[in-house]
C-alpha positions as MATLAB code, in Angstrom:
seq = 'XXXXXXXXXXXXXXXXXXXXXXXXXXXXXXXXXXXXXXXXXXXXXXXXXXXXXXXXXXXXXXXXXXXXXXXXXXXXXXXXXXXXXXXXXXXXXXXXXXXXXXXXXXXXXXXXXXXXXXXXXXXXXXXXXXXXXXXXXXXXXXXXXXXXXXXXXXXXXXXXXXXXXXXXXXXXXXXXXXXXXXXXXXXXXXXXXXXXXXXXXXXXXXXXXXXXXXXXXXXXXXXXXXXXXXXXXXXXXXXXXXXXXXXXXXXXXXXXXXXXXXXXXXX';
ca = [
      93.578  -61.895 -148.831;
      92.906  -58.692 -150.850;
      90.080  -57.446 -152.104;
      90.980  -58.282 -155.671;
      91.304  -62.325 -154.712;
      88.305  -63.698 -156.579;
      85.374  -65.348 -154.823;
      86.271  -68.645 -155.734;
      89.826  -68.385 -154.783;
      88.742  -66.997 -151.430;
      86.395  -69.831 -150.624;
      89.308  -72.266 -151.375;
      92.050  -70.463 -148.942;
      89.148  -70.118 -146.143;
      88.211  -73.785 -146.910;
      92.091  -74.731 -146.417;
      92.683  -72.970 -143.271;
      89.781  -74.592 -141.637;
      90.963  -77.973 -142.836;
      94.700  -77.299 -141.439;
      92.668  -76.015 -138.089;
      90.995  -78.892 -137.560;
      93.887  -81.166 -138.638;
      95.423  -79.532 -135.631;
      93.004  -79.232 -132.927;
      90.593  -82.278 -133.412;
      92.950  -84.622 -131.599;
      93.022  -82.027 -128.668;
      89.118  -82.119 -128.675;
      89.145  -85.685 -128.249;
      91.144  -85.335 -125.379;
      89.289  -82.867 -123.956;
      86.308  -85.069 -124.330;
      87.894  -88.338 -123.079;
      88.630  -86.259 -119.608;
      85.063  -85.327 -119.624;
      83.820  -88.733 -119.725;
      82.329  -90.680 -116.834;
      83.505  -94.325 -118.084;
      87.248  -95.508 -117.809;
      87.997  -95.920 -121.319;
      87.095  -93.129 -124.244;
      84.633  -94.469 -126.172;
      81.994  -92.138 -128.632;
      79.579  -91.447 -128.819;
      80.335  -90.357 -124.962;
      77.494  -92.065 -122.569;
      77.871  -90.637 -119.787;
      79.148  -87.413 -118.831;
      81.115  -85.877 -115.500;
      83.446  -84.332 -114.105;
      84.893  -86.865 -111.433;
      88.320  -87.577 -112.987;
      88.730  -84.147 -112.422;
      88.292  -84.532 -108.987;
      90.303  -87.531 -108.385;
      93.246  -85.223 -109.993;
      92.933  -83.075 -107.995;
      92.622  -85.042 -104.441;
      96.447  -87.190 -105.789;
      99.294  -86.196 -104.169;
     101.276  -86.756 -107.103;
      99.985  -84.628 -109.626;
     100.477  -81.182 -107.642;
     104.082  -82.847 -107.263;
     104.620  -83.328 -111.104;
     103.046  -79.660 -111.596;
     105.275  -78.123 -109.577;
     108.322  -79.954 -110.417;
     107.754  -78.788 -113.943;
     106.710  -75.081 -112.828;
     109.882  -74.806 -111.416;
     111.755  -76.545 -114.566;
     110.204  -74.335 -116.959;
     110.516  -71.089 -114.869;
     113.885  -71.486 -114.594;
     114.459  -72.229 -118.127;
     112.619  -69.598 -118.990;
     114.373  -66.843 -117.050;
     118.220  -68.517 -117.864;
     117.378  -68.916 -121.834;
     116.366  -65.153 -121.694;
     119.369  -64.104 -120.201;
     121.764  -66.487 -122.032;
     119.940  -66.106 -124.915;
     119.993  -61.632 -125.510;
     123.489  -61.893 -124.448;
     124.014  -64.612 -127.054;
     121.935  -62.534 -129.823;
     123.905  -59.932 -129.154;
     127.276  -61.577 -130.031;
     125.053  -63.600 -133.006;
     123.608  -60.440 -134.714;
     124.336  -57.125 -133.060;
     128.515  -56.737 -132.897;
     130.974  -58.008 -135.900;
     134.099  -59.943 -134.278;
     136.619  -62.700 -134.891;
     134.623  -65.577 -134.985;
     131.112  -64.583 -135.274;
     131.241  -67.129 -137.990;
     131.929  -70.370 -136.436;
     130.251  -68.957 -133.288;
     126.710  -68.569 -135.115;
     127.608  -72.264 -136.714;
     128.284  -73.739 -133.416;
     125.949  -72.189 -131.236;
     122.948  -73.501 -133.373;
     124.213  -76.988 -133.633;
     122.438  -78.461 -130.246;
     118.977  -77.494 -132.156;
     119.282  -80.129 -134.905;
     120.910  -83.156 -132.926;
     117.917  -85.401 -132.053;
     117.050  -84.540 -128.537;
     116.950  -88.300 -126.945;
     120.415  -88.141 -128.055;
     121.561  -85.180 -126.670;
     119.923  -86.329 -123.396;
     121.357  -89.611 -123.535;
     124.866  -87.889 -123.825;
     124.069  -85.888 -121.080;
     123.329  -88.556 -118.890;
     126.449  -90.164 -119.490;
     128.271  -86.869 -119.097;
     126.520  -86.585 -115.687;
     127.098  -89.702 -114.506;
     131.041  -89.524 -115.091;
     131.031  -86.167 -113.291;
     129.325  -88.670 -110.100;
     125.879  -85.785 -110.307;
     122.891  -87.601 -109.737;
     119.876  -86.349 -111.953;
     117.420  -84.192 -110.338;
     115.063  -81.797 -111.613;
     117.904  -80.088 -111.335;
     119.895  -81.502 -114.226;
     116.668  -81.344 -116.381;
     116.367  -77.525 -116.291;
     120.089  -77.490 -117.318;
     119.962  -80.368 -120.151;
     116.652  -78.147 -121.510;
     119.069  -75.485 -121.680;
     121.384  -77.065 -123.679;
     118.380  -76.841 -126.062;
     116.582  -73.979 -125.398;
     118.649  -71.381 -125.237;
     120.006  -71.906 -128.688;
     116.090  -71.087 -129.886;
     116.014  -68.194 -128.185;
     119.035  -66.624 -129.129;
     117.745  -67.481 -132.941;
     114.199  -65.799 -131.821;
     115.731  -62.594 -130.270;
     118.373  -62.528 -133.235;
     115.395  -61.960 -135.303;
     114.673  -58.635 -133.335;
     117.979  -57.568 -133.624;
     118.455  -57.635 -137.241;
     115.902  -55.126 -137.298;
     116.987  -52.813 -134.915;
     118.502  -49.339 -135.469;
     121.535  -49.556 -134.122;
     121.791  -45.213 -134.524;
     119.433  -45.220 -131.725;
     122.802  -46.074 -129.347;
     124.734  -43.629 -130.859;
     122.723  -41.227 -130.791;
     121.794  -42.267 -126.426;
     125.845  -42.302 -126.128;
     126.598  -38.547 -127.869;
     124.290  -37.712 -125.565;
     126.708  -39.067 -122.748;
     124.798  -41.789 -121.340;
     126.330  -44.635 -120.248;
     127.032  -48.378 -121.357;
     124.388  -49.189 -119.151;
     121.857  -46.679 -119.401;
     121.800  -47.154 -122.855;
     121.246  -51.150 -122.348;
     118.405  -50.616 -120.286;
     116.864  -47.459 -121.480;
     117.577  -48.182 -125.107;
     118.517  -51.621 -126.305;
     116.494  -53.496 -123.814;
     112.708  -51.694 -124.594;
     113.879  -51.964 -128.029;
     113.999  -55.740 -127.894;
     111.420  -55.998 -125.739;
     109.279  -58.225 -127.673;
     111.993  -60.582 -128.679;
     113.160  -61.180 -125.158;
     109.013  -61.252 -124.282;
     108.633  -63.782 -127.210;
     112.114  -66.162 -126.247;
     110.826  -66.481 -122.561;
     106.984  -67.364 -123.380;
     108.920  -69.609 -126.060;
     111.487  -71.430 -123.666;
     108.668  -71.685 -120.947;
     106.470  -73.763 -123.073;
     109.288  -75.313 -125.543;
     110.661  -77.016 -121.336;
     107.063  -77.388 -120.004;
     106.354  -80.264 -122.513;
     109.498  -81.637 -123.095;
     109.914  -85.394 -122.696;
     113.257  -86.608 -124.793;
     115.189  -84.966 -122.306;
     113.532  -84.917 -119.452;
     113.537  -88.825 -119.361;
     117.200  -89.368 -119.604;
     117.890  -86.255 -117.256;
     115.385  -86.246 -114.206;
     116.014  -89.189 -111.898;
     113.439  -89.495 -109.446;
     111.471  -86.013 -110.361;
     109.240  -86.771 -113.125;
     107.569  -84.278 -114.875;
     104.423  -83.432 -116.190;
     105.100  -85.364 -119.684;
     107.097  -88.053 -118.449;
     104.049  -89.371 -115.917;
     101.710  -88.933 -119.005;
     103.758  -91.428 -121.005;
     104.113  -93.933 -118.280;
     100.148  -93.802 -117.606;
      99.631  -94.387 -121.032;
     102.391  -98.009 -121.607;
     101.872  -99.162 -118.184;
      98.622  -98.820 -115.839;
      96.089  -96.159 -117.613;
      94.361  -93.585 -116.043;
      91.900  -91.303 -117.497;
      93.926  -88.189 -115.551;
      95.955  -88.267 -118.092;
      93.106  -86.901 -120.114;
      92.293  -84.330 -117.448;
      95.876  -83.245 -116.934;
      96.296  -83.466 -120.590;
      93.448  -80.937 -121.075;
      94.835  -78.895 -118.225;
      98.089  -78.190 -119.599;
      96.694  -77.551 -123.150;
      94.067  -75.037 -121.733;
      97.140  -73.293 -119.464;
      99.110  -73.096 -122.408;
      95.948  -71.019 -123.972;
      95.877  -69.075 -121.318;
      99.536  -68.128 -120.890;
      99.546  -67.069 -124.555;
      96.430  -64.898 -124.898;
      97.128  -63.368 -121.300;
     100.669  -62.788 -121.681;
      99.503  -61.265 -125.587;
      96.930  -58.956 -123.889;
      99.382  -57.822 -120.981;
     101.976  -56.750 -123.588;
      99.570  -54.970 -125.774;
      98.427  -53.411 -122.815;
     101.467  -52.448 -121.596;
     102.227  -50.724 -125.050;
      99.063  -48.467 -125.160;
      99.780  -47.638 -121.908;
     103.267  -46.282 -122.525;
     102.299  -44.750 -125.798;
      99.957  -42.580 -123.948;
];
């Protein structure tokens, strides 16, 4: 909004934003408020508040287990997309070659195939290869679909970088690989910062996949849906409101260390 937008007209956008906002976010609230809740079953208005489903999360076993089977999934991910994925921007944006073409067509195509599909094919594919699905096979089938993303997120970046910045680094006789780390690299910097915060949460609450690919490891969002069809629990309110308020936190603290970062090299 400028400051020519009339009165009216800026009551209305304000007034649509905060419908759109709560459209979003009131569902989250109520599960915030269902893990808050002393009883078994939501109900509101709340009668009794408390914090003991938290602590009965906390004392299972089995939720550090899903926790860290998923940290490890999506840390994984995260770090393989990145790397697959500014290689793979590179090819898709940066350098003109026989087959960029039917390369960018191709390498997009996992993103649009529905993803209990894709995960059904890979079980099939795993199971004539004789692999039995860990977590293992997870992090890989959430590759097949992540790094695609990224390389379309750090693609962005590199349509808008100056690609006279490497000529200029090489007539000054540096290297192939001085000039990918000292000058492509920081120069995509926020691409590559954005397709690994992107991967990490994109594989931290997948479930298509992660169903027909995991085996015996369940993750964070498979155990959720099995609470809720078979044998409810309210801790799958509290780990529900857990991983929403993590996923907060990684994105404001990861946005403050970056922007932090860049003062700090600017001065």
């Amino acid at each position: 909004m400028n400051r020519d937008t009339k009165p009216w007209m800026r009551g209305l956008l304000l007034l649509w934003m905060a419908v759109i906002v709560l459209f979003m976010y009131v569902p989250i609230s109520s599960v915030m408020l269902a893990s808050v809740n002393k009883a078994r079953y939501f109900r509101f208005p709340i009668q009794k508040f408390g914090l003991n489903w938290y602590q009965d999360t906390f004392d299972a076993s089995i939720t550090t287990t899903l926790h860290v089977t998923s940290l490890y999934v999506a840390g994984i991910v995260a770090v393989v997309a990145t790397v697959f994925g500014f290689f793979g921007a590179l090819a898709f944006a940066r350098f003109n070659w026989r087959g960029r073409s039917i390369y960018q067509k191709v390498i997009l195509l996992p993103i649009f195939f529905p993803q209990a599909v894709l995960g059904l094919a890979l079980l099939q594919w795993y199971t004539t290869l004789g692999i039995i699905p860990t977590w293992h096979t997870t992090a890989f089938a959430h590759l097949v679909w992540i790094v695609p993303i990224v390389t379309l997120v750090i693609s962005i970046q590199i349509y808008g970088f100056d690609a006279s910045m490497e000529e200029a680094a090489y007539d000054l006789g540096a290297s192939r690989w001085q000039v990918l780390r000292e000058v492509t690299i920081p120069a995509l910097a926020p691409g590559l910062f954005s397709g690994a915060l992107f991967s990490f949460l994109l594989s931290w609450g997948n479930f298509p996949l992660s169903a027909f690919t995991s085996g015996a490891d369940s993750t964070v969002p498979e155990w959720l849906y099995s609470k809720m069809t078979v044998a409810y629990t309210p801790m799958i309110a509290t780990i529900g409101t857990m991983s929403v308020v993590g996923s907060f936190i990684l994105l404001f603290g990861a946005y403050f260390i970056w922007i932090y970062m860049r003062r700090k090299r600017a001065f």
